[in-house]
C-alpha positions in Angstrom: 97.6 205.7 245.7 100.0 207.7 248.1 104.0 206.8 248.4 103.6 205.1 251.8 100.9 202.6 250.1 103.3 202.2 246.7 106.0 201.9 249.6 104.4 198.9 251.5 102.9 197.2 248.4 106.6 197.1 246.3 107.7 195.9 249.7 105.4 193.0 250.0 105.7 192.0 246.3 109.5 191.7 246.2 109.4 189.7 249.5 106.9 187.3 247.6 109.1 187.3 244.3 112.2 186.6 246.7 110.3 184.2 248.4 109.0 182.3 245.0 112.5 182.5 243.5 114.5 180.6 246.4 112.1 178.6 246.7 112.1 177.7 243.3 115.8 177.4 243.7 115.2 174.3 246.2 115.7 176.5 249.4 113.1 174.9 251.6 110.2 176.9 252.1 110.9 178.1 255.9 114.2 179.3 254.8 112.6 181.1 251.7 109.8 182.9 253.6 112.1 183.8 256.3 114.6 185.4 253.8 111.6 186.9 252.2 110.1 188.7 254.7 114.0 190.0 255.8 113.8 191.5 252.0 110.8 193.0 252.5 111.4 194.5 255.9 114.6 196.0 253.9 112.9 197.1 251.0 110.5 199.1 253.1 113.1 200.5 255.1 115.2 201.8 251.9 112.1 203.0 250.4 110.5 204.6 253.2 113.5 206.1 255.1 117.0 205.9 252.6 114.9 207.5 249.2 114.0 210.9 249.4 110.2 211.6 251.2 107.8 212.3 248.7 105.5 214.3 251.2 104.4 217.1 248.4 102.5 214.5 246.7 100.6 213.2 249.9 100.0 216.5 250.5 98.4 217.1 247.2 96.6 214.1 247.5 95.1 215.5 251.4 94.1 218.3 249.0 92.2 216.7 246.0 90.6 214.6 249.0 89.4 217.5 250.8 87.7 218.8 247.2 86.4 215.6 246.5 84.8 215.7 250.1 83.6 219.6 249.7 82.1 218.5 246.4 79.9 215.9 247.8 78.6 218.1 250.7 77.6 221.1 248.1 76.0 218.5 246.3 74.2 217.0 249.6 73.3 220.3 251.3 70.4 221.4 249.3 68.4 218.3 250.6 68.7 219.7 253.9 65.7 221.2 255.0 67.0 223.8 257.4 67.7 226.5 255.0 70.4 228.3 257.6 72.5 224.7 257.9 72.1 224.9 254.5 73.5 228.2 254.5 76.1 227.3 256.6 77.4 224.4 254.3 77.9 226.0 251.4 79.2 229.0 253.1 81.9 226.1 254.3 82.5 224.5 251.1 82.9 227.9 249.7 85.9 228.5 252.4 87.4 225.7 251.6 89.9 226.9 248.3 91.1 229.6 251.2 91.6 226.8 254.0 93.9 225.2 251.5 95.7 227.6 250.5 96.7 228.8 253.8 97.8 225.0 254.5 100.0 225.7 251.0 101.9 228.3 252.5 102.5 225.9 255.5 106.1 224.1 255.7 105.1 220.5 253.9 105.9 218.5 257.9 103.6 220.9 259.3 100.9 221.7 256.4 100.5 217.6 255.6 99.4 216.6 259.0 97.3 219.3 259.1 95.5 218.6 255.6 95.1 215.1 257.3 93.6 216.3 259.8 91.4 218.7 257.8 90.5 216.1 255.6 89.4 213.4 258.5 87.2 216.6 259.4 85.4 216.9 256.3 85.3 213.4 256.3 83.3 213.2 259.5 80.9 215.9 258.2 80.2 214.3 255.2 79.0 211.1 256.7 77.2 213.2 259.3 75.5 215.2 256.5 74.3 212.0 254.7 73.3 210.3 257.8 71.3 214.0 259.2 69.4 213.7 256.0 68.0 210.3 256.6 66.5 211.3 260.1 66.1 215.0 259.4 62.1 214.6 259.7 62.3 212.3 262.9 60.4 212.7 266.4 63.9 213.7 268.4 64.1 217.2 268.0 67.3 217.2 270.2 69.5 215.3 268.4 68.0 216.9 265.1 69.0 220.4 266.7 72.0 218.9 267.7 73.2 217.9 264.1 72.2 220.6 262.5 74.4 222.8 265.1 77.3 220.6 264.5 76.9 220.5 260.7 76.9 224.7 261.1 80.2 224.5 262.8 82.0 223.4 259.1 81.4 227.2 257.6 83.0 228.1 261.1 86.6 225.6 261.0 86.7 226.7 256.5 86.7 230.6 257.6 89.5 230.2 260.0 92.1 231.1 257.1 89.6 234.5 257.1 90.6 235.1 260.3 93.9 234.0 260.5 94.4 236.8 257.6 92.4 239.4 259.4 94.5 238.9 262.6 97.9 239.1 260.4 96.5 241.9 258.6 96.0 243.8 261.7 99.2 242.8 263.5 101.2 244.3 260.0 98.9 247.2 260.5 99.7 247.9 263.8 103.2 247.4 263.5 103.0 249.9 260.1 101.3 251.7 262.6 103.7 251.9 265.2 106.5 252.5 262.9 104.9 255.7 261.4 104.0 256.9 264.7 108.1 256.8 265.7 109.0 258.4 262.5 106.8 261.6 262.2 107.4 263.2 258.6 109.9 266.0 258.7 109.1 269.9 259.1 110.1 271.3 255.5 110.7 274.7 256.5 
């Protein structure tokens, strides 16, 4: 369970406790669900923007999501019968360990929306891949192409952390580059 869920639920049960305790009190029951929900609404709003954000955590929890997702499509890909989507799925759950740990060296307000986003991705392939395998064998060649293009494209997004290192490794090279070039070594005669 993620801190906004343990948020809302503490929220929701100390209204009902406040509700159940003025009402046992003999406060009439509009009054006591009224004054329930206003301790709710302020419970939430101490928890969720007085505490201290517990982002690291959700972002952990993107993370184990995203593995838990990559697991079940490694485990799903070798019933696809299209050995180079099959290729091309493992080649993706392989990337992803990398993706996340470029999202680790993210700021946590930019790295947790991504994960999120990363993780509704993976999401959507999963239920695609389980779905693909069921019609795999069908008449409709065009939507079977189709699919198994789309389900390609997950090695593609899981090696962007590749590239994204390869393009910082070449713009530190070129600047090292650059830096030597302006600073030729000495004559030592």
């Amino acid at each position: 369970m993620t801190p906004s869920q343990r948020t809302i639920l503490s929220a929701l049960a100390a209204g009902a406790v406040g509700f159940l305790v003025l009402f046992a009190f003999g406060v009439t029951w509009s009054i006591a669900a009224l004054l329930g929900i206003v301790l709710a609404v302020s419970l939430w709003f101490t928890l969720n923007y007085l505490a201290p954000s517990d982002k690291q955590s959700e972002l952990d929890d993107s993370f184990r999501q995203i593995n838990k997702a990559a697991t079940t499509i490694r485990a799903l890909s070798p019933r696809v019968t299209d050995r180079k989507t099959t290729a091309c799925l493992q080649s993706g759950c392989d990337g992803v360990p990398g993706m996340i740990a470029m999202i680790r060296t993210r700021d946590v307000n930019v790295g947790l929306p991504l994960a999120q986003r990363s993780l509704a991705y993976l999401t959507n392939v999963e239920s695609t891949l389980e779905a693909y395998i069921d019609v795999q064998h069908g008449d409709d060649s065009e939507y079977i192409r189709l699919g198994q293009q789309e389900l390609r494209r997950f090695a593609d997004f899981t090696s962007q952390p590749d590239k994204d290192l390869s393009a910082r490794q070449m713009d530190e090279f070129i600047s090292s580059l650059t830096a030597l070039n302006m600073n030729p070594p000495p004559e030592l005669t």
